[in-house]
C-alpha positions in Angstrom: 162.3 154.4 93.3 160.9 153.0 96.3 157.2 153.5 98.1 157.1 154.2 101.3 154.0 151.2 100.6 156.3 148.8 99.9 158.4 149.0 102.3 155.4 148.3 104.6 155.9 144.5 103.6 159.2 143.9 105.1 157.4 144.4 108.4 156.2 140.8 109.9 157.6 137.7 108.4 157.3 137.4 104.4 159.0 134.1 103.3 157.4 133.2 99.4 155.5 130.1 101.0 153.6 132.7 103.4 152.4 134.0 100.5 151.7 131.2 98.4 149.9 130.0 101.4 148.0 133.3 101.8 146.6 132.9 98.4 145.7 129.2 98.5 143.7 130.3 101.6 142.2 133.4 100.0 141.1 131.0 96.8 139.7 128.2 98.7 137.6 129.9 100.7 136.4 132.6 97.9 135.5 129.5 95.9 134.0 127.4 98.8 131.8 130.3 100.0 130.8 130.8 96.0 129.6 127.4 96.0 128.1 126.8 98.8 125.7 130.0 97.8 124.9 129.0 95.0 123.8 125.5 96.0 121.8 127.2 98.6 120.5 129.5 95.8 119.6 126.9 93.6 117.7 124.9 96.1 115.7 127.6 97.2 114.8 129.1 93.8 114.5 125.4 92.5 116.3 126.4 88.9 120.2 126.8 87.9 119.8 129.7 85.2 121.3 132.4 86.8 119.1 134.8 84.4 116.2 133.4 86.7 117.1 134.6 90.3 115.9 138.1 91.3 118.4 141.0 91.4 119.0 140.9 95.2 119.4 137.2 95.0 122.5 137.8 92.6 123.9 140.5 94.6 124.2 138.1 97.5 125.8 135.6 95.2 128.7 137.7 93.6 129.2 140.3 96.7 129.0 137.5 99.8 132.0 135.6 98.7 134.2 138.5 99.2 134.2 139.2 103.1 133.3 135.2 104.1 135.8 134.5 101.6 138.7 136.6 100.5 138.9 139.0 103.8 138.6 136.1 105.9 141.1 134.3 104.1 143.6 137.1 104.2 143.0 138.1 107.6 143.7 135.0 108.6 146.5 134.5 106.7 148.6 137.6 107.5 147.9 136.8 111.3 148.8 133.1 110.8 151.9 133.3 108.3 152.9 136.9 108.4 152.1 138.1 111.8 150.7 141.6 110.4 147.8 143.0 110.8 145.0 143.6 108.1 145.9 147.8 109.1 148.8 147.0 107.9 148.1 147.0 104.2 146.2 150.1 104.6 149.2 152.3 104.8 152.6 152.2 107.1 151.4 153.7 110.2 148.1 151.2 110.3 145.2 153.4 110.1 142.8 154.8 107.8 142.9 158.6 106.5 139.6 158.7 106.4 139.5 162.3 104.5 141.6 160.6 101.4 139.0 157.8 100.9 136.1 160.4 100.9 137.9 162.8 98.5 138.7 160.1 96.0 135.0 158.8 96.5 133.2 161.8 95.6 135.9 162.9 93.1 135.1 159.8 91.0 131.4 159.7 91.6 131.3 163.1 90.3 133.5 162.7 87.0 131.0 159.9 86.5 127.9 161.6 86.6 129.4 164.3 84.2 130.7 161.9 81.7 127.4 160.4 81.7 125.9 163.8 81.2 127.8 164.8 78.8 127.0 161.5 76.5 123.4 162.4 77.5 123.6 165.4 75.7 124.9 164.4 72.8 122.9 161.4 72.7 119.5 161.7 74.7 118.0 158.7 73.3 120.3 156.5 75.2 119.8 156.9 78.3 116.2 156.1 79.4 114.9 157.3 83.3 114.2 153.5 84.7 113.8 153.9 88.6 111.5 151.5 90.0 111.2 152.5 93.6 110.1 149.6 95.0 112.8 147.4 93.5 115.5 150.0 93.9 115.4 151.0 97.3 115.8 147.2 98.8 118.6 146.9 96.2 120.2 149.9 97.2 120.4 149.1 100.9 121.8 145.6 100.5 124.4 147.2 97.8 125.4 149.7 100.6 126.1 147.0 102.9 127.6 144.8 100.8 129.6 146.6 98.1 132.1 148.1 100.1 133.3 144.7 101.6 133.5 143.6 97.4 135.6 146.6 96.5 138.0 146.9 99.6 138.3 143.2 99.5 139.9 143.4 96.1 142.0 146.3 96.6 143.3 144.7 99.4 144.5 141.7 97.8 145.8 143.1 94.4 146.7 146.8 95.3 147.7 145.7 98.8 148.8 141.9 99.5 149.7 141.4 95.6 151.5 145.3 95.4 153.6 145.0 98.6 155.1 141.2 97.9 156.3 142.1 93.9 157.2 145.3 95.1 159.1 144.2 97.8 161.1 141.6 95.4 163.9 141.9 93.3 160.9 143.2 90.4 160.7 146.4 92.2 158.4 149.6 91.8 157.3 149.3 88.1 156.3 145.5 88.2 154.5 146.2 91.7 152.5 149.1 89.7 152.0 146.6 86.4 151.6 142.8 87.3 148.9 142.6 90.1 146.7 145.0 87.3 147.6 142.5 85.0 145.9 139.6 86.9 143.0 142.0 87.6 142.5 142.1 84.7 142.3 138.8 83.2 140.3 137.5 86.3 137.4 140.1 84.7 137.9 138.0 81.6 134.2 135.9 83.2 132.3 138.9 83.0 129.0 139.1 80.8 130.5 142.5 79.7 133.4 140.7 78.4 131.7 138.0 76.5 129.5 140.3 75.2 131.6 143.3 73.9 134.8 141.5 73.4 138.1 141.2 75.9 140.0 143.7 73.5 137.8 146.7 73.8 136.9 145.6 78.0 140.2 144.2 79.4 141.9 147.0 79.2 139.6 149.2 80.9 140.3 146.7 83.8 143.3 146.9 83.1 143.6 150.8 83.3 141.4 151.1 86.1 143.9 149.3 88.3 147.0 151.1 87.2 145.4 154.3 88.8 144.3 152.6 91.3 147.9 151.4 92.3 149.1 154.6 91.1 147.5 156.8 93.9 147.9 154.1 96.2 152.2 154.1 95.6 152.3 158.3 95.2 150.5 158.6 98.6 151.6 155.5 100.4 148.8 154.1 101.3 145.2 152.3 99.7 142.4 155.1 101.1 142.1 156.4 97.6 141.7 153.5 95.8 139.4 152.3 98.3 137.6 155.4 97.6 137.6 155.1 93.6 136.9 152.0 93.6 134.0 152.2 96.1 132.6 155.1 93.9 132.8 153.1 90.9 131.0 150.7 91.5 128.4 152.1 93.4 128.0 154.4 90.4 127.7 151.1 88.4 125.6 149.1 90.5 122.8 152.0 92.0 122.7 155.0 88.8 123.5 154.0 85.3 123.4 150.3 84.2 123.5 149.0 80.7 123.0 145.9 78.7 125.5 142.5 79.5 126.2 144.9 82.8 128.7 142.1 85.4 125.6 142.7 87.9 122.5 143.3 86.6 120.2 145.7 88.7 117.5 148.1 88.9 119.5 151.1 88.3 117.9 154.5 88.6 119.2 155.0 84.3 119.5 152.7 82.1 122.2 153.0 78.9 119.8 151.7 76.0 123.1 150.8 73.8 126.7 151.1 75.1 130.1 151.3 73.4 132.8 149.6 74.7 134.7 152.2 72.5 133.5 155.6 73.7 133.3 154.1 77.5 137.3 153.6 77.2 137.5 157.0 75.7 135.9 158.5 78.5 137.7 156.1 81.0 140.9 157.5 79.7 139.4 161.5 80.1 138.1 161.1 83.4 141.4 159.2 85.1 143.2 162.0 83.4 141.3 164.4 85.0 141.2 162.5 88.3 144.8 162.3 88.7 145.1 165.9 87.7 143.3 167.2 90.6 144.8 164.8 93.0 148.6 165.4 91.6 147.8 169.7 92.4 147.5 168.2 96.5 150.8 167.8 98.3 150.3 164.2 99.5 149.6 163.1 96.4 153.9 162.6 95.5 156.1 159.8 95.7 156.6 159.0 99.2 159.8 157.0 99.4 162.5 155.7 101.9 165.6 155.8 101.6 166.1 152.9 104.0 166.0 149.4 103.1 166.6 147.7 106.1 164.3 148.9 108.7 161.1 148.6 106.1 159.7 152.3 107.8 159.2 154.6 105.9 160.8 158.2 106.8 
């Protein structure tokens, strides 16, 4: 079985050390632009507890590393070692279907809300109304700007850059849809969520977010709905329902007085099931292969 989106990566040149070197890039800067933040953070707010700075303040810290950092650095390096362009991870042809990101955006936004309403009626109690306008509404612009470059950056690199160079080795389709997810995962291991719930009942809602994220993204050759779910997810996340030990803390319109890490798997598992349900009855949504090797197009 072979993607039409991974055949996309034997276009340019895609030697291991290109990739090696991709990454080193990608790190460096992520981690340079982290710190250099933060130090500016620190000297403006004059403290280093991180529980200190405002909400915007720690939006700006965990989303600006992502386009100074990781987009830059992969942008540059496909121009520099690969001689593709950043399109090029999108899909095959090089440009966006605009109408598959915006079905999988509202698709998952939706199976959100009703998962959320659903635990609200059987559990009212929980879910307290929190909005403070005049905290949310500066939030919620700056998360609009800036989330989107956070979630497309990672899907990107792990169910684009990551996808297309195991896929296109000898490890093939099923290690393509499994490893990158795998070192998703783990690199969520940092998160407050994490520490606080524990890694074996939050890793592998990582985990299981990015196999249907490079699920979709291999059965309809390209990243638009991943793009999409992720977007919606963490929009969702950051702007509607919050809850305690939350990876960014902000002033949510709800907040989830308790949450269990158990019951938010369970309803992880219902609503991908019903997400890829609905997108499996569209035609695109199939395994888009090639039956050619050499020329790396797809049919």
């Amino acid at each position: 079985m072979v993607s039409s989106y991974l055949s996309a990566a034997r276009e340019g040149r895609h030697e291991t050390w290109r990739y090696i070197a991709t990454l080193a890039l990608v790190i460096w800067l992520f981690i340079s632009v982290s710190f250099g933040a933060s130090l500016v953070a620190v000297i403006l707010t004059g403290t280093t507890d991180l529980n200190a700075f405002p909400p915007l303040l720690l939006l700006i810290l965990a989303m600006l590393p992502f386009p100074l950092g990781g987009l830059l650095g992969l942008v540059i390096g496909l121009r520099l070692f690969h001689r593709r362009s950043l399109l090029s991870l999108i899909n095959p042809a090089g440009r966006v279907r605009w109408a598959f990101l915006w079905r999988s955006f509202g698709l998952w936004l939706l199976l959100c809300a009703l998962s959320d309403l659903i635990l609200w009626l059987i559990n009212p109690t929980n879910y307290t109304w929190a909005a403070d306008w005049s905290r949310f509404l500066p939030y919620a612009l700056l998360a609009i700007l800036l989330i989107p470059f956070q979630t497309s950056t990672e899907e990107l690199i792990f169910r684009g850059y990551l996808t297309q160079w195991i896929g296109r080795s000898r490890l093939g389709f099923w290690a393509a849809l499994v490893l990158p997810n795998l070192i998703f995962a783990l690199l969520h291991g940092l998160n407050p969520e994490v520490q606080t719930y524990g890694a074996w009942l939050t890793l592998p809602l990582y985990f299981g977010i990015g196999l249907v994220l490079s699920w979709v993204t291999l059965q309809s050759g390209g990243l638009e709905y991943a793009l999409g779910m992720h977007a919606a997810n963490n929009f969702y996340a950051a702007l509607l329902v919050t809850f305690p030990a939350s990876a960014l803390p902000s002033p949510a319109l709800v907040y989830m007085r308790k949450y269990d890490p158990v019951i938010g798997l369970i309803s992880f598992i219902i609503m991908a099931s019903v997400y890829l349900f609905i997108l499996s009855r569209r035609s695109d949504i199939s395994i888009q292969t090639t039956e050619s090797t050499h020329t790396g197009r797809a049919k």
